[in-house]
N, C-alpha and C positions, 0 to 999 in steps of 0.2 A: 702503468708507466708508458708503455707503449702509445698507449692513446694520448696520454697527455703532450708524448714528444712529435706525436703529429702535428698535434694544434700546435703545437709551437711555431715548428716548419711552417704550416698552413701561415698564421698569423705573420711571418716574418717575411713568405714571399708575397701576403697580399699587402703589407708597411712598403715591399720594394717594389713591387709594382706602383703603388700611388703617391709614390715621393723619387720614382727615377728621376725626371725630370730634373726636381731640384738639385738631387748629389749631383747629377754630372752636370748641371751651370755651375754648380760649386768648384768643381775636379775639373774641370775648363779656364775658371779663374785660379784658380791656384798654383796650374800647372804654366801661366804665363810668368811664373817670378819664383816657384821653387825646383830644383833641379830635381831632374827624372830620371832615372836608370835607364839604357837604352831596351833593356827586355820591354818593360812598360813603354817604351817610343816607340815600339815596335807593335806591339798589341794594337796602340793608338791607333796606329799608320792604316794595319788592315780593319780596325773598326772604320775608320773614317770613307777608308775605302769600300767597303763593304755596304755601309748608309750611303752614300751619294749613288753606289751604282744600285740598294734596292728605291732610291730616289725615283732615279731614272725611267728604272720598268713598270715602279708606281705610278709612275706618270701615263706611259706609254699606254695601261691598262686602265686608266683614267676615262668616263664617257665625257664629263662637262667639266670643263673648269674649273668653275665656281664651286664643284665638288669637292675639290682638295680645298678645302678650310684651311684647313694648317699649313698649306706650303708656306706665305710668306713668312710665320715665323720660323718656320722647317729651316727655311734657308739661312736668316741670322744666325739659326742654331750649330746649323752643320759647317757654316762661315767661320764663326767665331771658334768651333772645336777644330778647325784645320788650321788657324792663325795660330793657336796655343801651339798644337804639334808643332808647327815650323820654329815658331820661338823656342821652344825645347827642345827640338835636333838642332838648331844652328846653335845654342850654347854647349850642346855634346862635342858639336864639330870644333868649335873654337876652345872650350876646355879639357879637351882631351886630346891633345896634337897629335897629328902624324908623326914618326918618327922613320931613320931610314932611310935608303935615296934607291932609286934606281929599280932591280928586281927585287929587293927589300925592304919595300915599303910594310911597314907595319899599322894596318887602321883595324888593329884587335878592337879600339875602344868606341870603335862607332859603330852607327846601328846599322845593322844585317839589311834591313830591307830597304835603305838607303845607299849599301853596296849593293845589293841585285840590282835597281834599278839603275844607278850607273853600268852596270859592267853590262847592261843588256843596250841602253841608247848609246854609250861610247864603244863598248866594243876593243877592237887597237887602235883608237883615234880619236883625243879629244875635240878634235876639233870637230871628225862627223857629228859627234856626240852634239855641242855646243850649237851646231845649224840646224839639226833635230830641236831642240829645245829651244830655241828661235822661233821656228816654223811654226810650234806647238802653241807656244806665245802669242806669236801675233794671228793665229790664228784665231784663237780662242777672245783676241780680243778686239780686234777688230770684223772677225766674221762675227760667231756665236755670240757673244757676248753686247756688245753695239745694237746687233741686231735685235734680241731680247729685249733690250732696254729701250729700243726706239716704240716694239711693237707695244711695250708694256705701257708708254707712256699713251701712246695712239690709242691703242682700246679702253687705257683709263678714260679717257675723256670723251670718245666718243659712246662710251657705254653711262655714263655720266648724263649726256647729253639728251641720251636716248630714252633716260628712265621716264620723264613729263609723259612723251607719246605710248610707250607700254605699258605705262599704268592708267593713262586711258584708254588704253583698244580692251585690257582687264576691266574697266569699268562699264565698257560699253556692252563687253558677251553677258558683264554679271544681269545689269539691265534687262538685255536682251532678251534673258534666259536661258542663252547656251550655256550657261555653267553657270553651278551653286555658287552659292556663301563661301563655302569651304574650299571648294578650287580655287574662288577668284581669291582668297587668303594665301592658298597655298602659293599661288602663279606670283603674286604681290610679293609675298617672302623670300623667292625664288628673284625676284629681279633686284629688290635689295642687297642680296647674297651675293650678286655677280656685280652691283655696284662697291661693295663693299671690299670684295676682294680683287678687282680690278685695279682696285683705289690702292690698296694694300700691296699687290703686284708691283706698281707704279714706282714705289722708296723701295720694297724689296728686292729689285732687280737692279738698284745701285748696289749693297751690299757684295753681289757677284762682282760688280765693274769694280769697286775698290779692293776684294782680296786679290783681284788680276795685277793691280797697281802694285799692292801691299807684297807679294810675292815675288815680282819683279825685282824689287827693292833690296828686300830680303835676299835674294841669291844673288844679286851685287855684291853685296855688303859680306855674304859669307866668302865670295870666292876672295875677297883683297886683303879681308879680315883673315881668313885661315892662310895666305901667301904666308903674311907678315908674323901668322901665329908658329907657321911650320917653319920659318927659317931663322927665327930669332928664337923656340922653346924647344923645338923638335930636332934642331942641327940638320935642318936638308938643305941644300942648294935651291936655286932658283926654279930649275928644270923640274926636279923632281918635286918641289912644291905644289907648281904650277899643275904639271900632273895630278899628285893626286887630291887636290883642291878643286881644281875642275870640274874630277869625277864625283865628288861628296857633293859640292854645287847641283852640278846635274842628276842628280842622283835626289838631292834633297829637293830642288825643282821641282824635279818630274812627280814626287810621292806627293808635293802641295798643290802642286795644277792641274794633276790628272782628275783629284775628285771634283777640282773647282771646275773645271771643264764638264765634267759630266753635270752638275748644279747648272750651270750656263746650256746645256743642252737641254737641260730637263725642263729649263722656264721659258727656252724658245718654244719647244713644244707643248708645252701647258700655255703661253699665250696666243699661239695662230691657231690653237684647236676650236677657235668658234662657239658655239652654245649648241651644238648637236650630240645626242643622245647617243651617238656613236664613238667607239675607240680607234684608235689610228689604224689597226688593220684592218676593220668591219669598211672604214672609210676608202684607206689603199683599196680593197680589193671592190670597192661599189665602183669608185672613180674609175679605175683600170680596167673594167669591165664594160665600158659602154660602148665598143664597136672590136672583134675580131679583125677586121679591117686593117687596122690599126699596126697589129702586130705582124700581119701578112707582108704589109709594106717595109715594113722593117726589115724582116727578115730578107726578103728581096732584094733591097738597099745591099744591105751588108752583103749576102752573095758578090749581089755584081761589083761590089768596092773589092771583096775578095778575087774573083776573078782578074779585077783590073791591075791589080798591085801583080807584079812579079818576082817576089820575096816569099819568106817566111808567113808573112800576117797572113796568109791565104788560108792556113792550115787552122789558123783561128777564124776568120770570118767565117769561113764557106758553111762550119760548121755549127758554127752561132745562130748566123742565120737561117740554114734549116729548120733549128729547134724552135725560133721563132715563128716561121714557117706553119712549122708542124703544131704548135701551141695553138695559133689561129686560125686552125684550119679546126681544131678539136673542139676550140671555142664554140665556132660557127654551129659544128653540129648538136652542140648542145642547146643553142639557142633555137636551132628546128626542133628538137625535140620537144623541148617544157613550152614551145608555141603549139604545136598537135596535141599536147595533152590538155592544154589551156581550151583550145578548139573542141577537141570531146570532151573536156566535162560542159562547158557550153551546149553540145549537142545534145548531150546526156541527161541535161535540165527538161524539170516538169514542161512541158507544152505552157499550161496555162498562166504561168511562170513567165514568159513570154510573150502571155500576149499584151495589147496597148490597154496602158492604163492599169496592170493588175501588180505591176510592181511595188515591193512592198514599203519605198521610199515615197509612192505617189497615194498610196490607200493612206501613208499617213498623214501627208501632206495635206488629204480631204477632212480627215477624221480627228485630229488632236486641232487641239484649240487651246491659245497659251491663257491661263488662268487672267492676266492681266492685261492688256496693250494699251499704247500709248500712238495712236494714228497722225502723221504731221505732216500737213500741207508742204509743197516743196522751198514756200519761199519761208519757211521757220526750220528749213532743213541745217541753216548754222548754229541754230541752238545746243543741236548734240554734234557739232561738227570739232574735234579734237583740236584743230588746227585754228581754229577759233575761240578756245576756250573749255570747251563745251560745259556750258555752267547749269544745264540742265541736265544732264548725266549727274551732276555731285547732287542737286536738289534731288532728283530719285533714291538716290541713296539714305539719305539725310532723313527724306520720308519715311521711308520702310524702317529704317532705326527707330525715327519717336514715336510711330507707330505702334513697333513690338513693347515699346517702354510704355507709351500711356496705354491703350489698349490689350496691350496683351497677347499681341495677334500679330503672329508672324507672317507679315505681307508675302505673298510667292514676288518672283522677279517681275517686274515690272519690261514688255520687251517694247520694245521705241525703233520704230520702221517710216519711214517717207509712204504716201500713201497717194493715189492719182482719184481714189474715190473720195475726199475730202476737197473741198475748196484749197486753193493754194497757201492763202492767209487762215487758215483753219486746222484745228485740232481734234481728233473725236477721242474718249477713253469708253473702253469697253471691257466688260467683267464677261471671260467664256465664248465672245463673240458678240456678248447683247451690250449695245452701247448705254451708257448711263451719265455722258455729258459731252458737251461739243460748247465750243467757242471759238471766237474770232480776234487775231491779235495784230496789230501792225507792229512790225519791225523799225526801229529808230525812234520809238514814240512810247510814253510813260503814260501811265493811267493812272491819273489825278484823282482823288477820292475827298469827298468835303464831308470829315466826319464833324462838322459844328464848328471846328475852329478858325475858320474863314472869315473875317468882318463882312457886312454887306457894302457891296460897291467894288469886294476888291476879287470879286469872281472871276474866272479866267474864262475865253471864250476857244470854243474846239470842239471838235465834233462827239457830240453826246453818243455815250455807251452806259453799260451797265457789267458790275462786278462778276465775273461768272461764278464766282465762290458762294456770293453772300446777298447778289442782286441788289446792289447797292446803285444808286447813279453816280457817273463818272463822265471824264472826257478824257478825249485822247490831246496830247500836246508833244508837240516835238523836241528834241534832246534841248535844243538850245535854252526851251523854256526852263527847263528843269530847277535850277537855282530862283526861278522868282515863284513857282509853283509850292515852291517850300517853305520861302521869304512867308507866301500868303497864307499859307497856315495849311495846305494841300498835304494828304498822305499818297505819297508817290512812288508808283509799283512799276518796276521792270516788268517786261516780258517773261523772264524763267521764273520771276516771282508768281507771277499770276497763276501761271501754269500749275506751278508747285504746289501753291492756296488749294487753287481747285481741286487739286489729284487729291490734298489731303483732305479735305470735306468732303468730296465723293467717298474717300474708303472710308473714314468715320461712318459715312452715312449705309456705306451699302455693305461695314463688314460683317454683317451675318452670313450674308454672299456671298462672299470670299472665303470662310470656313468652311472647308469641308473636311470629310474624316479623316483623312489625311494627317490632317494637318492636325485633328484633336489627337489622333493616334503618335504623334511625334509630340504635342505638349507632353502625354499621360508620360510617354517612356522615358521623358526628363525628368518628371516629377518624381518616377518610380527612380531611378539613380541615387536621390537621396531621401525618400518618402517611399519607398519599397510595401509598407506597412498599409498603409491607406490605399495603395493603386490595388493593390492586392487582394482587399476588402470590398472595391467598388466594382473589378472587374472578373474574381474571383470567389466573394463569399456567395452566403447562401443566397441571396436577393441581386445578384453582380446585375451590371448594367451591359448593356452593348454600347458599343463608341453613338452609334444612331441615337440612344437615349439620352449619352453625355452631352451629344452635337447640339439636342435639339435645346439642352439649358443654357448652352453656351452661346446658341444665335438669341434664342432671349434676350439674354443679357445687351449682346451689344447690339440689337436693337434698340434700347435706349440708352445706349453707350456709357454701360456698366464695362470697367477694363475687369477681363478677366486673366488678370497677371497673376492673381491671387488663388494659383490652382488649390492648393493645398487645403485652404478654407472651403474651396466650390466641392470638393471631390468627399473631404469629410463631413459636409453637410449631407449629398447626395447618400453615402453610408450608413449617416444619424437615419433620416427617413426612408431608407429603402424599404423597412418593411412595412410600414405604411401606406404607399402611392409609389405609383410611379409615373403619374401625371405628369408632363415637362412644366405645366402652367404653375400647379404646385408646389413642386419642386423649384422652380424658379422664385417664387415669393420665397421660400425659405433661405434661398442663397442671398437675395436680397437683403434678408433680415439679417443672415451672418455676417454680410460686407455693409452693413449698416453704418459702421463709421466711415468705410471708405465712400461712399456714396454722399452721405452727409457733407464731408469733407471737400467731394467735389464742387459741389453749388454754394457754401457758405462762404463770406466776404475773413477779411482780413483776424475778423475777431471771433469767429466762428460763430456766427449771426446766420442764422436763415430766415429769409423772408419770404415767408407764403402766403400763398390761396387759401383760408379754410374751405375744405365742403361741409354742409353745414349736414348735420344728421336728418334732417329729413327726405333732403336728396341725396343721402347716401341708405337710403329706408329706400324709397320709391325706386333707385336703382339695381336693387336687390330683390322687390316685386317682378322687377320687367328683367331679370336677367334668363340671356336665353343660351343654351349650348348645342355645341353641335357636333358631331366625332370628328376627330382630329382637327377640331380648329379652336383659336381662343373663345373664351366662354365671351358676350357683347350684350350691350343694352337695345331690348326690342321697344322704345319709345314710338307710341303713335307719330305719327309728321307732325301735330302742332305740337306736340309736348319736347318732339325732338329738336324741334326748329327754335322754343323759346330756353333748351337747354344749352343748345351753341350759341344764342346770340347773349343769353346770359353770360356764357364762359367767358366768349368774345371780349365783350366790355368789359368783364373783371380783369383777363388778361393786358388789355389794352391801358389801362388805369395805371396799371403795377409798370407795365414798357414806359408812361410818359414820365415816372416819376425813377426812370433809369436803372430799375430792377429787371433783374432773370425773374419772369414767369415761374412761379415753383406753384404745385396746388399738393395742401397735404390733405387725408383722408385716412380713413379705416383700412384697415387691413386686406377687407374682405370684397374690397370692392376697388382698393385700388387698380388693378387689371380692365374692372371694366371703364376705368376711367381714361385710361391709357388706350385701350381699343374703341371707347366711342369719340374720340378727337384725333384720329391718327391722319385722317381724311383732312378734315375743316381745320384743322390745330398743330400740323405736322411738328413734332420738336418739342412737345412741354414737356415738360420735367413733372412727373405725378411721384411724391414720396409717400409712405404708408408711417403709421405711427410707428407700427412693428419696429420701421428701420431708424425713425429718430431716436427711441427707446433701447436700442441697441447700441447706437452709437453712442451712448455714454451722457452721465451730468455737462460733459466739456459742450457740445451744442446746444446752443441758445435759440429760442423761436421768436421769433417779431412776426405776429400775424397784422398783414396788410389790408385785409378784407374777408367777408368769406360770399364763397357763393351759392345760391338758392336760387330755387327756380317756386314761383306761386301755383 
């Protein structure tokens, strides 16, 4: 029994904790149109009071703004619960008359905390009372309150304004390579956050400006209301109404504007705090701290104003200013101090630590090399220039995304720097430091491309170039041509386009490059998050592999730009045959064979049609005679010169045949020899597509063969 009456408890304070919220918008609206006992007007008062002032210090302990999420609805909330109270004390005040005149006034039936704070801002005098409560007023709404709202509207918009250039100076480090993926997400989500609640601040900081209005109103209305209520229900005179209506006014005033005030101080200070990762005292005491100076002079000031005056205030300056005096004088010394110790541990430092050049900011400045760069002449330096667009920052992006999607291969940051070793009109890209392509672009000019659909006669005249992607011919033409360049049937490429081409053909072409262990050792531990089973078998069973053995089937692959997105098949294949081989060449056919559909899939047309090369079995016989191997490298065919010369000029023309009649090059073959097909044309045939029967027969009845030729060598 015992136990079960916990879980009960247990159960009823976690229901109250995840539905507070909604009782008290409920008990908020209720209490504006059902009458309240004053015990419960009074709980109110100090809850309401209690929430705005831990408001307040929440705030104070506050580092960024945009951290308090909840303030703007905070403030509706805490708004709308202080409007309720006031409508249910001013129905107490007006349905429960004074009664009594003079020393006899009777307000048994009003709330307690509504007579303390009158009897503390009136005092013997409603009227000090009344210019207190004035003062409190207009303070609150035209200092704090005004000001708030002006700052809220200000920062909304210029944080608004500002978000276009901070999300790209986050595009340009992610680029760059000062920060990951995952910062520049994080920084992105963070600048949304502070526009979001900026925005939100903006209409939440009227809600403050209208319960200032709403309040005002309200303690009109109760002082003329409760006159007429006490002298027509309650039998007082004029005098004595007036009195104690005043004081239940003032009194009810001060318990609805005190919190609202604090709300209005709490949003001035939550909107001028800036985007600094500091709290308002960490800030006071940086700010106040930047010259002892400072307070000396003060102190001094105030002395000699002390001296000069011949009254009383002496007795306060002289000593004021001492302490100020004395403050900046202690300052001072402390600032000698933490500089002598700053000075010896300086001194105290390694020698060689010290000497030129051995600094560990400059060894690495020599020594790291950023996996990727993106080198650019000065006059292509507006491509990435923010303030212009920068529309090749987003193509970087764009790339490394369909990159990881069709390849598989999590590009590293691509980093993009202006560069004085490049021609001006010039680009160079470089994988590690070793360049892997360069070209030349003119700025304000489009590069015309005549893939066939041009009539003859209607060619455009411009200075001849060629594609840097695809080595295609082209000309350059100036923006104005643009529209007849396309009338004529021209495929017409920007500048950031070009570029972009190019970046993503080079990484196709050079991602085996670009993998390194790294980067397999962050695939596996993905894979392992929901394939636990498998990584565990590859890198853990009896036959496990090293990440270098994974590495070396995975640059295989995209060597002939097999994507290896498909870890789960690559890694359970390598498990099926571990204890067989551990040959990467091997091993590599085999995963071939498992990703057989998807490879199929890539090079077949619309109807899942593949159109190939046969090799015809005799030169896949003869190729198997001469094949030769050598440790650590792919196994290749040792063809005498004329067997080998009449073997590529064969391919050549088959290949060429298949190109004029508007096919992809595909040659299919045996299994066993596929590899050396692919290694003896890598040279003379860069880019054919060589499939193996292994992988068509894998891929299923759904792929269909059209052979276009086959090839033979006599």
């Amino acid at each position: 029994m015992p136990e079960r009456r916990n879980n009960f408890f247990t159960d009823l304070l976690n229901a109250v904790q995840q539905n507070a919220i909604a009782v008290a918008v409920v008990i908020t609206v209720l209490m504006m149109f059902i009458p309240v006992p004053k015990g419960l007007i009074d709980v109110s008062m100090v809850l309401n009071l209690a929430v705005s002032l831990t408001v307040l210090l929440t705030v104070i302990y506050t580092k960024r703004a945009a951290e308090f999420t909840s303030f703007p609805r905070l403030i509706l909330l805490v708004t709308l619960f202080g409007l309720a109270i006031n409508i249910t004390s001013t129905r107490l005040i007006l349905t429960n008359p004074v009664t009594g005149s003079g020393a006899r006034v009777n307000m048994s039936g009003q709330s307690e905390m509504v007579q303390a704070f009158a009897n503390i801002a009136t005092g013997n005098s409603v009227i000090v009372g009344f210019i207190i409560f004035i003062i409190l007023i207009v303070v609150q709404v035209v200092v704090v309150t005004k000001g708030a709202t002006r700052v809220s509207e200000v920062t909304a918009r210029f944080t608004l304004d500002s978000m276009n250039n901070k999300m790209f100076d986050v595009q340009n480090e992610l680029n760059s390579g000062a920060i990951t993926e995952e910062q520049a997400a994080q920084k992105k989500a963070r600048i949304r956050q502070e526009v979001d609640f900026y925005s939100a601040m903006d209409g939440a900081s009227k809600f403050v400006s209208g319960n200032v209005k709403a309040g005002i109103f309200i303690t009109a209305l109760n002082l003329i209301a409760g006159m007429i209520t006490g002298m027509m229900m309650g039998g007082m005179d004029f005098t004595s109404a007036l009195n104690s209506y005043a004081k239940l006014t003032i009194g009810d005033g001060l318990m609805s504007q005190l919190p609202s005030l604090m709300l209005s101080f709490a949003t001035g200070i939550l909107v001028t705090g800036g985007s600094t990762d500091e709290v308002v005292a960490e800030q006071l005491k940086k700010n106040f701290s930047v010259s002892p100076v400072v307070y000396i002079i003060v102190g001094v000031a105030l002395i000699a104003m002390g001296l000069a005056f011949h009254n009383g205030s002496s007795v306060v300056l002289v000593p004021v200013g001492a302490l100020f005096v004395y403050f900046g004088i202690r300052m001072s010394g402390l600032e000698k101090k933490q500089e002598l110790k700053r000075q010896a541990e300086a001194a105290s430092a390694p020698a060689k630590a010290r000497q030129p050049g051995s600094a560990a900011d400059e060894v690495a400045a020599v020594a790291t090399l950023p996996p990727l760069s993106l080198d650019l002449g000065y006059t292509l330096v507006p491509l990435v220039d923010r303030e212009k667009g920068a529309e090749l920052l987003e193509r970087v992006t764009r790339i490394r995304r369909e990159e990881a999607l069709d390849l598989g291969l999590v590009v590293p940051p691509i980093r993009i720097r202006d560069s004085m070793s490049v021609d001006p009109d010039e680009y160079t890209f470089k994988i590690r430091g070793i360049e892997v392509g360069r070209a030349k672009l003119k700025l304000g000019y489009y590069m015309c491309l005549n893939t066939g659909n041009v009539p003859k006669g209607r060619e455009l005249a411009g200075e001849r170039t060629k594609d840097p992607a695809f080595g295609m011919e082209a000309v350059w033409i100036p923006e104005e041509k643009r529209v007849e360049a396309e009338k004529a049937g021209y495929a017409v490429i920007d500048p950031p386009t070009i570029i972009a081409t190019h970046l993503t053909e080079i990484i196709k072409r050079h991602a085996a490059e670009i993998l390194t262990r790294q980067e397999v050792s962050a695939l596996v531990n993905k894979i392992k998050e929901t394939n636990p089973v498998v990584v565990d078998e590859v890198l853990s069973g009896e036959h496990k592999f090293s990440y270098g053995e994974i590495e070396a089937v995975l640059k295989n692959l995209l060597e002939e730009q097999v994507s290896i997105r498909n870890m789960v098949t690559i890694l359970e294949t390598l498990a099926n045959f571990a204890p067989l081989t551990k040959d990467p060449v091997l091993l590599t056919e085999k995963v071939r064979q498992a990703l057989g559909a998807q490879i199929c899939l890539q090079y077949a047309d619309d109807e899942k049609i593949l159109h190939v090369l046969r090799l015809s079995q005799s030169l896949s016989e003869k190729m198997l005679e001469h094949k030769a191997e050598q440790p650590g490298q792919k196994p290749f065919v040792a063809f005498d010169p004329v067997d080998g010369r009449k073997y590529i000029e064969q391919m050549s023309a088959s290949i060429a045949a298949v190109r004029d009649r508007n096919y992809l090059p595909i040659v299919l073959c045996a299994d066993e020899v596929r590899q050396l097909v692919k290694s003896s044309t890598e040279r003379e045939l860069p880019g054919l597509v060589v499939i193996s029967i292994g992988e068509v027969m894998a891929a299923g009845p759904e792929i269909k063969i059209e052979t276009l030729g086959d090839i033979d060598v006599q």
